[in-house]
GUZA-162137 format. One line per field, with one value per residue (C-alpha): residue number from 1; x, y negated, z negated; residue in one letter. Coordinates in nm, 4 decimals. Example, Ala and Ser with C-alpha at 12.3 -4.5 7.8 and 13.67 -1.06 7.14 Angstrom:
# GUZA-162137
seq: 1 2;
px: 1.2300 1.3670;
py: 0.4500 0.1060;
pz: -0.7800 -0.7140;
type: A S;
END
This chain:
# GUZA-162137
seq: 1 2 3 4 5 6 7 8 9 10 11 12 13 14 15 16 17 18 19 20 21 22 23 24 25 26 27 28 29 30 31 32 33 34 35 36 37 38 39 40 41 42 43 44 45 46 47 48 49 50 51 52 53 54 55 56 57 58 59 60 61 62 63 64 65 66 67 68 69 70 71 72 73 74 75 76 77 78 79 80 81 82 83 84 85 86 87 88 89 90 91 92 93 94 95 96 97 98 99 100 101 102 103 104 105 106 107 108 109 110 111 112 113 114 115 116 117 118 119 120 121 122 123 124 125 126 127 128 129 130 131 132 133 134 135 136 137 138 139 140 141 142;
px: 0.0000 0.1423 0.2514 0.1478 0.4294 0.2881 0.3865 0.1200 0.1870 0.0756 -0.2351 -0.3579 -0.2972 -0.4259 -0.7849 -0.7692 -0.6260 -0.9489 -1.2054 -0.9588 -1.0498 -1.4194 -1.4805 -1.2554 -1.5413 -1.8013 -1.5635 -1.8401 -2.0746 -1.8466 -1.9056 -2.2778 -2.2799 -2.0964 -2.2738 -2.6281 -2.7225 -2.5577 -2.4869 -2.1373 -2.1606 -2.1811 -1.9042 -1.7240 -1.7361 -1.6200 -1.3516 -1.2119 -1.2714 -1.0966 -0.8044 -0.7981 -0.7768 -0.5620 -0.3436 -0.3572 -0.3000 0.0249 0.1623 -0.0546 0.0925 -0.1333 -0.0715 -0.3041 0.0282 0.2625 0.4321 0.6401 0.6854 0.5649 0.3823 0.4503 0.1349 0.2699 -0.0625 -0.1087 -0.2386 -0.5885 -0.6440 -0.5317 -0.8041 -1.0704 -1.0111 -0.9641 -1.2984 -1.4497 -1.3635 -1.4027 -1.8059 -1.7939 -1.6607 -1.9381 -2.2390 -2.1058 -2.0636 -2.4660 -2.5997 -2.8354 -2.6999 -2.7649 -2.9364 -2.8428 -2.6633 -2.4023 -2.3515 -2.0134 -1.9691 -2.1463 -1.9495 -1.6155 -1.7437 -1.8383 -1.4957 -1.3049 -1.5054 -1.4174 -1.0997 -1.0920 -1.2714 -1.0479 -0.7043 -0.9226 -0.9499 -0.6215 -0.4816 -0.7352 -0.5796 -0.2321 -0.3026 -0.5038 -0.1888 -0.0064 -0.2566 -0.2480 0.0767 0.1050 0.3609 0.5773 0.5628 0.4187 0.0560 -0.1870;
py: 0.0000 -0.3422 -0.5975 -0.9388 -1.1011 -1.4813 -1.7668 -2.0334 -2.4453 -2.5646 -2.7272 -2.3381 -2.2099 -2.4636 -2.4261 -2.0368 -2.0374 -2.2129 -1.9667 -1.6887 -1.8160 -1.8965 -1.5355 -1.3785 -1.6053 -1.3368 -1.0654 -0.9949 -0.8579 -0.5817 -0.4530 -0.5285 -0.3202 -0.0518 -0.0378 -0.2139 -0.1278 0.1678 0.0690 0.2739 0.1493 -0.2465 -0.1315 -0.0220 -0.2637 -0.5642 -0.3320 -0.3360 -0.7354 -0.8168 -0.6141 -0.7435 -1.1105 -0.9899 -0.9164 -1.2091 -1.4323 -1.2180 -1.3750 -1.7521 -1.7830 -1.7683 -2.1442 -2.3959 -2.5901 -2.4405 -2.6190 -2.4786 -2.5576 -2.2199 -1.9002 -1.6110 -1.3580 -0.9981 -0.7605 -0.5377 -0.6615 -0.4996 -0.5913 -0.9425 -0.9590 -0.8184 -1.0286 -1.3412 -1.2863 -1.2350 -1.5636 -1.7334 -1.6444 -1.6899 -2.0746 -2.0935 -2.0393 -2.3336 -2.5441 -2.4664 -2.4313 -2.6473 -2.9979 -3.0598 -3.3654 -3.6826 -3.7180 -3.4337 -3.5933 -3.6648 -3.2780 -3.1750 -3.3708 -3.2647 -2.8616 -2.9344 -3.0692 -2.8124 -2.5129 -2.6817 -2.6718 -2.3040 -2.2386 -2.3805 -2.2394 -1.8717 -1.9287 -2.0255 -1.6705 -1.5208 -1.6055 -1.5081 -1.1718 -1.1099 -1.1469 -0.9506 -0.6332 -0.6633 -0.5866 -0.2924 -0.1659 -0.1457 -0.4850 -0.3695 -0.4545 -0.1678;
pz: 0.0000 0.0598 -0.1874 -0.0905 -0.1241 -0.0740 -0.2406 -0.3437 -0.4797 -0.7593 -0.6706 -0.5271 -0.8621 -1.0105 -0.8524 -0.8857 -1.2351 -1.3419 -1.1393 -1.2629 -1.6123 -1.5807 -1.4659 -1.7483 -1.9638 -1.9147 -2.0645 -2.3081 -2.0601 -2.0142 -2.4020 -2.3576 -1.9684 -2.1891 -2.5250 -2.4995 -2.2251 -2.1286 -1.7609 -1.6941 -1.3209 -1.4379 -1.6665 -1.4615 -1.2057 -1.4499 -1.6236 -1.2173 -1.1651 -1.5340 -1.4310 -1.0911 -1.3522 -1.5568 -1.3233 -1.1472 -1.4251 -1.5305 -1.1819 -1.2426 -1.5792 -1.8983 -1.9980 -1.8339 -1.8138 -1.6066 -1.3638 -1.0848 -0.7292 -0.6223 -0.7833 -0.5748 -0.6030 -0.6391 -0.5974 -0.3637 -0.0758 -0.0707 -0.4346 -0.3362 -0.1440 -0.3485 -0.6074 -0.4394 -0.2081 -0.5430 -0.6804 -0.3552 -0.3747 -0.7519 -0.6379 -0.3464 -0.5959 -0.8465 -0.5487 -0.4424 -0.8300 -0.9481 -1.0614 -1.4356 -1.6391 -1.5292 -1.8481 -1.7280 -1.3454 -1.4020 -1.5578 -1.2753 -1.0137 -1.1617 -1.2168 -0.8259 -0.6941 -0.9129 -0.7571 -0.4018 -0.4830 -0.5720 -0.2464 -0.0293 -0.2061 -0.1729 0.1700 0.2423 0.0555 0.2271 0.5657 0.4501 0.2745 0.5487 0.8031 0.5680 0.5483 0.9282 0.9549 0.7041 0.4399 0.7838 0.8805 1.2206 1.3391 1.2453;
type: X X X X X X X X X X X X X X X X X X X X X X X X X X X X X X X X X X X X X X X X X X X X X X X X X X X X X X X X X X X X X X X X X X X X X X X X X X X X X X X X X X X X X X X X X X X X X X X X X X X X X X X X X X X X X X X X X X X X X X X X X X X X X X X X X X X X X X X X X X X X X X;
END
């Protein structure tokens, strides 16, 4: 399987550092998939996406603070992807989700511009790792 072996700038791991985080939010749904309501196939599903986090954030870096001139992502390729599409759609239904009170515009506008952000750094990995799984573990085109 191969790695990607992409680098990304600050400002793309900035955006998918944040969706990264707001999906590792829900990591309680995965003890109430598992206990409560006894769906193994829910559980199972977010055990595979909080990895697929995990992971990426061992490569983001866990403080909201780093600051480096690149982040290379080291996943494989095809989990790249997965996870990555993932947060891209995650990103897509903030930017269409209902607006709040007008007390929370400027929340709202912020929440919108930071899930634009994420969107657009997702689609730009997206067109790299996609170039890489092209080519194969052999550098070749498949």
């Amino acid at each position: 399987m191969p790695k990607a072996t992409m680098r990304i700038v600050q400002a793309q791991r900035d955006a998918i550092y944040e969706q990264v985080r707001n999906h590792l939010g829900a990591i309680g749904d995965l003890w109430i998939a598992l206990e409560t309501d006894q769906d193994y196939a829910t559980a199972e599903r977010l055990a595979i996406e909080f990895s697929e986090d995990f992971r990426l954030m061992a490569d983001l870096g866990w403080d909201p603070g780093t600051e480096r001139e690149m982040f290379e992502l080291t996943m494989p390729v095809h989990d790249l992807i997965e996870a990555i599409t993932r947060l891209r759609e995650e990103a897509c239904a903030g930017i269409v989700g209902n607006p709040g009170e007008r007390s929370a515009e400027k929340e709202d506008a912020s929440n919108a511009r930071a899930f634009k952000a994420a969107r657009v750094a997702c689609d730009q990995v997206l067109m790299v790792a996609a170039g890489v799984e092209a080519r194969g573990a052999n550098g070749c085109r498949a």
